[in-house]
C-alpha positions as CSV (number, residue, x, y, z in Angstrom):
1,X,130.8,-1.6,70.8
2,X,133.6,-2.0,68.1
3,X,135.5,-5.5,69.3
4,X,139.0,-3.2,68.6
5,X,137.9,-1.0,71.3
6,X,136.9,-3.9,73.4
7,X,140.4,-5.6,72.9
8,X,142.0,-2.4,73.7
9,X,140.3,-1.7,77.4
10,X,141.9,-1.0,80.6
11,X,143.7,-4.2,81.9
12,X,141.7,-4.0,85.3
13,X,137.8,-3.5,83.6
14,X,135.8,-6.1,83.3
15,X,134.2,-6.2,79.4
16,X,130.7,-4.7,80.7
17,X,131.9,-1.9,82.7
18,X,134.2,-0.3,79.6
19,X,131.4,-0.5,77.7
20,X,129.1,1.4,79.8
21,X,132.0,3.7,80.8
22,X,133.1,4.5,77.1
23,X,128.9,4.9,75.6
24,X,128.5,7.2,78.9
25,X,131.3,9.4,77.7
26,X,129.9,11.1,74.8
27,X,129.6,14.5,76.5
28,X,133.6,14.5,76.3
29,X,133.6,13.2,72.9
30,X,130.9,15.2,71.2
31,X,133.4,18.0,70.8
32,X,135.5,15.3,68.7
33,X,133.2,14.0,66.4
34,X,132.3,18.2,65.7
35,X,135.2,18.7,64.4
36,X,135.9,15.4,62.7
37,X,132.4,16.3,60.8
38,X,133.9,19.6,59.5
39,X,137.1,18.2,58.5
40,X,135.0,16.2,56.2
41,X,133.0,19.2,55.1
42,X,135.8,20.8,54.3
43,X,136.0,21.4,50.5
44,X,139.2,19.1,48.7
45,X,142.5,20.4,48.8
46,X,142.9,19.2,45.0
47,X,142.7,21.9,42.5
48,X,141.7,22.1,39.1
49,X,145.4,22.7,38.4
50,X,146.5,19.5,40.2
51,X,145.9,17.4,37.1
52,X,148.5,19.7,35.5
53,X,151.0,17.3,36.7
54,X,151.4,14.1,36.5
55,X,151.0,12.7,40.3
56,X,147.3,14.0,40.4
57,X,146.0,10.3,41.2
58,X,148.3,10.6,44.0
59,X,146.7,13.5,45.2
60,X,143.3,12.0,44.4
61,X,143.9,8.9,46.7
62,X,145.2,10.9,49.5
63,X,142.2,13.0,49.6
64,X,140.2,9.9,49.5
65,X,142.3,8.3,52.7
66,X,142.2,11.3,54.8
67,X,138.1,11.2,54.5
68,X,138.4,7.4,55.0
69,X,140.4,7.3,58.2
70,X,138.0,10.4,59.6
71,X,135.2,8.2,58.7
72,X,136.9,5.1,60.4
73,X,137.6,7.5,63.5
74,X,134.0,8.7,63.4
75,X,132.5,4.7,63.8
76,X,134.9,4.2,66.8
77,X,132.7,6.9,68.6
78,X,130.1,5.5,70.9
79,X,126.5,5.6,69.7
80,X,125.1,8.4,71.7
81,X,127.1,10.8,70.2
82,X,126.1,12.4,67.0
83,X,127.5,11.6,63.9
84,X,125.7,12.8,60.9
């Protein structure tokens, strides 16, 4: 389990019982980690025509977060549900 996620549990769970509780809920989460997959399918909302002005790196690095932080959502999922 991610030690963020571990720092972050319910006040009144013991360490072992958050984990089992949170890798026992990928039924719930599955439906998540669907739709964070086709977000990252999703083809780049940078155009050709983007380069026509001068802030297209800008545009290029804020593509590259948004698939970054979907990616760094995806690895907080438990392990039993389905990434790839």
């Amino acid at each position: 389990m991610n030690a963020l996620l571990m720092k972050h549990r319910p006040k009144d769970m013991e360490p072992k019982k958050w984990e089992e509780l949170w890798n026992n809920s990928h039924p719930q989460l599955q439906p998540l980690a669907d739709v964070l997959k086709g977000w990252l399918a999703q083809e780049p909302s940078i155009r050709p025509s983007d380069f026509d002005c001068p802030n297209h790196y800008a545009k290029l690095v804020a593509e590259e977060v948004r698939k970054q932080t979907i990616k760094d959502i995806l690895a907080l999922l438990p392990d039993s549900v389905v990434k790839a």
